[in-house]
C-alpha atoms as an extended CHARMM CRD file, in Angstrom:
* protein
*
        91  EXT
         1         1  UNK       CA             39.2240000000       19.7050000000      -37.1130000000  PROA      1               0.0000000000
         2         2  UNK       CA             39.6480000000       16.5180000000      -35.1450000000  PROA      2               0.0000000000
         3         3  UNK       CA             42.5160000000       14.0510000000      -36.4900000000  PROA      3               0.0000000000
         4         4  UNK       CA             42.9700000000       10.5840000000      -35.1650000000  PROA      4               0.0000000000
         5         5  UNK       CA             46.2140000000       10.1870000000      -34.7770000000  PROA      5               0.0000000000
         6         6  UNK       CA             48.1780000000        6.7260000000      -33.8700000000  PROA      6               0.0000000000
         7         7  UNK       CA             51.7810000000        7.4080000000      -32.5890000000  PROA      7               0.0000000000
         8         8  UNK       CA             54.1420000000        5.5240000000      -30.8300000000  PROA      8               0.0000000000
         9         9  UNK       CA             56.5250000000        6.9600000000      -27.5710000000  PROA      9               0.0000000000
        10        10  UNK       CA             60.1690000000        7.5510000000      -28.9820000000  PROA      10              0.0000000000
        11        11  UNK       CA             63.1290000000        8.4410000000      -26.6580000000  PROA      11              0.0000000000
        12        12  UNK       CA             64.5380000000       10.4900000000      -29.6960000000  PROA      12              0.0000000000
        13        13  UNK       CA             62.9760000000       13.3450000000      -32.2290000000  PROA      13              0.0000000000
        14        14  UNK       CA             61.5600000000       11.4010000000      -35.1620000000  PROA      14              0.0000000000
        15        15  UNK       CA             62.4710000000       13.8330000000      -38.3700000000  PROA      15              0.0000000000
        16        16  UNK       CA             60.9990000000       12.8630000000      -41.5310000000  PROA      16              0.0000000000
        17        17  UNK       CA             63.3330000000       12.4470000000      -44.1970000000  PROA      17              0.0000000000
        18        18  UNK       CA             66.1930000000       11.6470000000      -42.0070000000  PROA      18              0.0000000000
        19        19  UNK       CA             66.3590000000        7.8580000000      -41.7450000000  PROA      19              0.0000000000
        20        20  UNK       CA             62.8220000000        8.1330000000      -41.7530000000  PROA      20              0.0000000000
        21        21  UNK       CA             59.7420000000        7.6640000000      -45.1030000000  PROA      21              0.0000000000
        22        22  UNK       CA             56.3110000000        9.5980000000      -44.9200000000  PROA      22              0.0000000000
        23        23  UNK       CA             54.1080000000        7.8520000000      -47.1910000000  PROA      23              0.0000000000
        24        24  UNK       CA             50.5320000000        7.4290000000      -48.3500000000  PROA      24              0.0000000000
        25        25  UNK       CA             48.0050000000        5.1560000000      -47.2570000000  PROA      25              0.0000000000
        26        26  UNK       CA             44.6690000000        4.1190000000      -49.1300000000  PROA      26              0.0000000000
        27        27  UNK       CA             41.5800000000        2.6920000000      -47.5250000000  PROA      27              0.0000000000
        28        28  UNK       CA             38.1160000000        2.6820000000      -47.9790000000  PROA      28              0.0000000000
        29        29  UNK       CA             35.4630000000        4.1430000000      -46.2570000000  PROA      29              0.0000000000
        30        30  UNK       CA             32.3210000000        2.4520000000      -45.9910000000  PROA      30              0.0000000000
        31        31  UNK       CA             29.7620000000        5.6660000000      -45.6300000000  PROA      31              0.0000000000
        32        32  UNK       CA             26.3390000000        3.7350000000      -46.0230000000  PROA      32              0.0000000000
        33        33  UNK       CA             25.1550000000        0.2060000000      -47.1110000000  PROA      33              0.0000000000
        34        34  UNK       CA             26.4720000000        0.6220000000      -50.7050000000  PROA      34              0.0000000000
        35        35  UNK       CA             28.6520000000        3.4660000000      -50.8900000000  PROA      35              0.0000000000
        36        36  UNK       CA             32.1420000000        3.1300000000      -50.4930000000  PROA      36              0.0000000000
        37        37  UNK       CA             34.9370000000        5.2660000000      -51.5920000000  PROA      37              0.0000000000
        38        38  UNK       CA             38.8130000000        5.8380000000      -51.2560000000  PROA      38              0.0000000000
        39        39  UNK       CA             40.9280000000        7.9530000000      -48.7380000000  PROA      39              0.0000000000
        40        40  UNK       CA             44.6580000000        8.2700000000      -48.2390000000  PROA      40              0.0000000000
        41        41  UNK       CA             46.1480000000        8.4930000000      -45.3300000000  PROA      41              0.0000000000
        42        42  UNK       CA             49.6760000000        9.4830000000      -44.2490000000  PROA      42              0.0000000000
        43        43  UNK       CA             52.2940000000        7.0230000000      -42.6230000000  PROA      43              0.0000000000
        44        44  UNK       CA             55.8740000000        7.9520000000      -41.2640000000  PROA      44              0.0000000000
        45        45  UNK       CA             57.6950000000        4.5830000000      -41.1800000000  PROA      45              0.0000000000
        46        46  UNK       CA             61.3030000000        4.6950000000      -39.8320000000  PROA      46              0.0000000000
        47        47  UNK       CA             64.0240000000        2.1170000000      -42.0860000000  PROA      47              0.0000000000
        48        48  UNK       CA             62.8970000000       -0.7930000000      -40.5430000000  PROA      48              0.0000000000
        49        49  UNK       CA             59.6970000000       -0.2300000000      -41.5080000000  PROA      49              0.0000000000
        50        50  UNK       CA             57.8660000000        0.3150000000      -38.4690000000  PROA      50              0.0000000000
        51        51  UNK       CA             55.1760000000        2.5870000000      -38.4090000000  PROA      51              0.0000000000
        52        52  UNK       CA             56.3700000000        5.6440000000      -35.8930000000  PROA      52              0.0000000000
        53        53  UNK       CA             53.1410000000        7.6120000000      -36.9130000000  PROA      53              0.0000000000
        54        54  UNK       CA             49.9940000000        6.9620000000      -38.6920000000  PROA      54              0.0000000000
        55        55  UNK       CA             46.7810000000        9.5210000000      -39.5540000000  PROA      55              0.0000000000
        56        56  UNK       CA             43.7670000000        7.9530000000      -41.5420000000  PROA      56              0.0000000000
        57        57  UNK       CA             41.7610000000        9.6890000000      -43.7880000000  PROA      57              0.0000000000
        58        58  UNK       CA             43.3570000000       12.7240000000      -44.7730000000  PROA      58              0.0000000000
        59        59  UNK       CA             41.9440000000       13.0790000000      -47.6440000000  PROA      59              0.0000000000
        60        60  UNK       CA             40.1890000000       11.8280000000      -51.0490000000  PROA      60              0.0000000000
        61        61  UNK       CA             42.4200000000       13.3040000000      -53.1910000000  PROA      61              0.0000000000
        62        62  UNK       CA             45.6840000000       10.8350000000      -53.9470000000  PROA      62              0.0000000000
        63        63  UNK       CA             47.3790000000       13.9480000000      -55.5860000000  PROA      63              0.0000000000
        64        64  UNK       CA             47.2080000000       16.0950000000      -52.5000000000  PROA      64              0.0000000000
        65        65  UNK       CA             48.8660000000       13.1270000000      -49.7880000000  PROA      65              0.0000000000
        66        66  UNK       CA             51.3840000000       12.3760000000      -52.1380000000  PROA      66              0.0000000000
        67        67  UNK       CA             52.1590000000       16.2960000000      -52.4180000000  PROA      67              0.0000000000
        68        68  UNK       CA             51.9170000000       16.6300000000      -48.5070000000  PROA      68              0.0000000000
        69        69  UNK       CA             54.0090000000       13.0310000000      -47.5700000000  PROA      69              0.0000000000
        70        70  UNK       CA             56.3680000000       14.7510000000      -50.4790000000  PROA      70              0.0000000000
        71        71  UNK       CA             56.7940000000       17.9280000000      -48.6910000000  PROA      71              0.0000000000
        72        72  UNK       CA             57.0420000000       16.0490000000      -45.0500000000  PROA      72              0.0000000000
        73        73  UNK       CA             60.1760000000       14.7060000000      -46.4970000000  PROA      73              0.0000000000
        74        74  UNK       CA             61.5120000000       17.2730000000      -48.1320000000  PROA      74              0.0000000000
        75        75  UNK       CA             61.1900000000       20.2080000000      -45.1990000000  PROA      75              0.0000000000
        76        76  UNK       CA             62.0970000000       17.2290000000      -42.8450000000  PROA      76              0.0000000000
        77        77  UNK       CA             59.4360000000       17.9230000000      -40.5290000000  PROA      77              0.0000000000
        78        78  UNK       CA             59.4400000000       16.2570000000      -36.9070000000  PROA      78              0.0000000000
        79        79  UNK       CA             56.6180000000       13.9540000000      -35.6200000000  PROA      79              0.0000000000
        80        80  UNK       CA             55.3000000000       16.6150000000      -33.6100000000  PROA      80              0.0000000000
        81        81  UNK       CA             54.9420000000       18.5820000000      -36.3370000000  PROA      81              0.0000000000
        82        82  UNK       CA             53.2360000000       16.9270000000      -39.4030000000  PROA      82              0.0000000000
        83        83  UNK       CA             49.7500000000       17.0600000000      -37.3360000000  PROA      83              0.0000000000
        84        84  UNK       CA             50.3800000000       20.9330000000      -37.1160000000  PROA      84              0.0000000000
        85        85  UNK       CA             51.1680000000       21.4130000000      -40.6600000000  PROA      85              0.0000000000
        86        86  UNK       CA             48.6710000000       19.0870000000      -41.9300000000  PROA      86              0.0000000000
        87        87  UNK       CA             45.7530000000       21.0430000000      -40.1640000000  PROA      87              0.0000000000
        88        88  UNK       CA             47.2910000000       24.3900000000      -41.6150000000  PROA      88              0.0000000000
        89        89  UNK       CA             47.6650000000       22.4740000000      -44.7780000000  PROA      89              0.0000000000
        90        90  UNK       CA             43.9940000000       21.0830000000      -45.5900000000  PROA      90              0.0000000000
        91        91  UNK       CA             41.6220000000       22.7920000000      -47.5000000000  PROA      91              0.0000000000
């Protein structure tokens, strides 16, 4: 599976849940002329609010990025993890 995947450089390990909020995007997908639907995406923001890491499109399901960005936080996964775990983590 092929994730795009927007991340910034840091000079120090970004960790989820320490100083830092995984949270869940929506956006819509345009997939033809007139179809359109909604997919959530996953954000890692650190308290400033900038955006340290950003996948698109996750998934359709709100219930299942909320459950993931939930779990990012609570296991306090690093940056250069979340990719990994979301790959094992998908359906």
């Amino acid at each position: 599976m092929a994730v795009m995947v927007r991340s910034l450089r840091l000079k120090r390990k970004v960790v989820c849940g320490a100083g830092f909020l995984c949270s869940v995007v929506p956006g819509p997908v345009d997939v033809e002329e007139h179809a359109r639907y909604t997919t959530y995406g996953i954000k890692v923001s650190d308290t400033r609010g900038k955006t340290r890491l950003f996948i698109p499109d996750v998934s359709t399901s709100r219930e299942f990025a909320e459950r993931f960005a939930a779990m990012c936080m609570r296991e306090k996964l690093s940056l250069s993890h979340v990719i990994d775990v979301l790959e094992d983590t998908l359906p």
